[in-house]
C-alpha positions in Angstrom: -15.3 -104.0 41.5 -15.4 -106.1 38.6 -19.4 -105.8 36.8 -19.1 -110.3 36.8 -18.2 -109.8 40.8 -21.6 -107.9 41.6 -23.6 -109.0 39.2 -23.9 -112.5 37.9 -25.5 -114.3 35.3 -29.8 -114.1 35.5 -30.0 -111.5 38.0 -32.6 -109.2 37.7 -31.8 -105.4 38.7 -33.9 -102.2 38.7 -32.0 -99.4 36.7 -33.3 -95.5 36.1 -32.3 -94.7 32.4 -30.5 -90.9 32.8 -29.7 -90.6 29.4 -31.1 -91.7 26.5 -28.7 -93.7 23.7 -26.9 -90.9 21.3 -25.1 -92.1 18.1 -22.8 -95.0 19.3 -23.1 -93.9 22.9 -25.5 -96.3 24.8 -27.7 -95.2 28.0 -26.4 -94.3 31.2 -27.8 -96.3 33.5 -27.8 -96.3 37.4 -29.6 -98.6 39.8 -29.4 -95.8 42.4 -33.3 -95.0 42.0 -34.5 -91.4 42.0 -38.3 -90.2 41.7 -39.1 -86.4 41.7 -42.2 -85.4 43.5 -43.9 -81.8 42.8 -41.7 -80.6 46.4 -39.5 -84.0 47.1 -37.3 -86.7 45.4 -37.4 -90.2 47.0 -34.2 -91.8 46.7 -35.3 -95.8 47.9 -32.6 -98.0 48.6 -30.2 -94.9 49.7 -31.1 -93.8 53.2 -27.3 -91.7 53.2 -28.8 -89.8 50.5 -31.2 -86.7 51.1 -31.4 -82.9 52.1 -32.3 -79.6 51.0 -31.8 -77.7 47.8 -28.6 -75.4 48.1 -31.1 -72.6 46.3 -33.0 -72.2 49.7 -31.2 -70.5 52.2 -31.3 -68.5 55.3 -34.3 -68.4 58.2 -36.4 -70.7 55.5 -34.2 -73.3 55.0 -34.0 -73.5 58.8 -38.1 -73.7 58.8 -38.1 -76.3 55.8 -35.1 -78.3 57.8 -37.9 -78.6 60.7 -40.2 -79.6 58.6 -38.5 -82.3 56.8 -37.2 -83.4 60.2 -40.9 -83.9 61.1 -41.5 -86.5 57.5 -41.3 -89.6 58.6 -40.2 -91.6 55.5 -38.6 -95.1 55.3 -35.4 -95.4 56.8 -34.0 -97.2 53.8 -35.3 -94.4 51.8 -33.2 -91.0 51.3 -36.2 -87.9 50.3 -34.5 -84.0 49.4 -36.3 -81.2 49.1 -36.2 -79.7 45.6 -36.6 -75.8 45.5 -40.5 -76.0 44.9 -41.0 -76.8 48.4 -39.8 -74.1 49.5 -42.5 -72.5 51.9 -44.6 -75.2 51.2 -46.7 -76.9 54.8 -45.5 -80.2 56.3 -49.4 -81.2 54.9 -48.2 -80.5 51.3 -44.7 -82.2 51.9 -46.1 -84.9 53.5 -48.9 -85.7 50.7 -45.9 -85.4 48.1 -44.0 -87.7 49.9 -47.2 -89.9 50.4 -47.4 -90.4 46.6 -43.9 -91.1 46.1 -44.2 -93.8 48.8 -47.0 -95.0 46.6 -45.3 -94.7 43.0 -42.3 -96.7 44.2 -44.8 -99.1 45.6 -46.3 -99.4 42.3 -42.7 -99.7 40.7 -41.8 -102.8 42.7 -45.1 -104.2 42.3 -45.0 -103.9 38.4 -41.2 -105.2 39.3 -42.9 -108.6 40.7 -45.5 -109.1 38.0 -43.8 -109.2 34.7 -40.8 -110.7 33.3 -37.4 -108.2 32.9 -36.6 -106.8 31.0 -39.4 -104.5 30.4 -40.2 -100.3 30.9 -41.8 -100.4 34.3 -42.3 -96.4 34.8 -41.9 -93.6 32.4 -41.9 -90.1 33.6 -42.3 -88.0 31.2 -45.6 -87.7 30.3 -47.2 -84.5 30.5 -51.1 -85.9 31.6 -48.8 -87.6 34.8 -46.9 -84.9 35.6 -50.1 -82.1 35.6 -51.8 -84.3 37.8 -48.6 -85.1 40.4 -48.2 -81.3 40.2 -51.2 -79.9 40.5 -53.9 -82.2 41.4 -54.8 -80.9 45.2 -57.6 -81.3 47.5 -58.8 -78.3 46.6 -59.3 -79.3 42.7 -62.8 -80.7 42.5 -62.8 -81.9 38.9 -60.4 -82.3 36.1 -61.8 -82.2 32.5 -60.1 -84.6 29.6 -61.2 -83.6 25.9 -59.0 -86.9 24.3 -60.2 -90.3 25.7 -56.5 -91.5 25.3 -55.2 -88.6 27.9 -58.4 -89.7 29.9 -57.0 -93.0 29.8 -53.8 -92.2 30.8 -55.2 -89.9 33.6 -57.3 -92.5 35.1 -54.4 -95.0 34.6 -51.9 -92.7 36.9 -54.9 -91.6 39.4 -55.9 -95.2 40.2 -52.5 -96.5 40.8 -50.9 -93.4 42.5 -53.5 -91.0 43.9 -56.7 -93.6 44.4 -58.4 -90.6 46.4 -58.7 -88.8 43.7 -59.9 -91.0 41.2 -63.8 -89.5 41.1 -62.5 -86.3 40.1 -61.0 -87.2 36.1 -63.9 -86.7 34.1 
């Protein structure tokens, strides 16, 4: 296809950024949508996409194919499971894929409220990912020395993980 034949003039589209500019080189964009999880990526809008890493093999990738079997996730929605999981209860697999739900939620609801273009999501800061990796049931308080990281911390809790809002401190 020609870009002018799918796209056309005004329309808005939602594109992942997977690689920054370099020299005269700009970004490679994609509108096919990825967002990693601590055990899952959620791939919305491609349903034919999904599976388990290559890395897990044998008797457990049979146990973790039942298990991801079991996930009931949108059926326009593609979800793999990265190596992490591996081991990991449906409980776990289905909370990680329970916040992904969310993020992309809160991606198309940022989409809706503001005017493109603009950064709607940015994944690589290090308060967010902690907390998407680690921040558990089991965790019953998380201490913040900076008020900017608490900031950020209660920013990402609130949106994404609202159950666990009472615990940043």
């Amino acid at each position: 296809y020609k870009i002018q034949e799918v796209i056309k003039p005004n329309q808005v589209i939602l594109v992942q950024v997977l690689k920054d500019e370099r020299g005269f080189k700009g970004a490679a964009l994609s509108t096919f949508i990825s967002l990693p999880g601590h055990y899952l990526v959620l791939m919305p809008n491609n349903p034919e996409a999904g599976g388990i890493s290559k890395s897990i093999e044998g008797k457990s990738r049979d146990e973790m194919r039942e298990k991801m079997r079991k996930l009931e996730g949108p059926n326009d929605m593609g979800i793999i499971l990265r190596t992490a999981g591996e081991g990991v209860s449906y409980d776990e697999l289905k909370w990680d894929l329970d916040y992904l739900l969310n993020l992309w939620d809160a991606i198309q609801e940022a989409n809706q409220l503001r005017k493109a273009p603009f950064l709607i999501y940015r994944e690589n800061d290090l308060v967010s990912r902690s907390l998407r990796d680690f921040l558990r049931e089991d965790i019953t308080e998380v201490l913040i020395d900076t008020d900017e990281a608490y900031e950020k911390a209660f920013e990402f809790t609130s949106k994404l993980m609202p159950d666990f809002e009472d615990k940043i401190k």
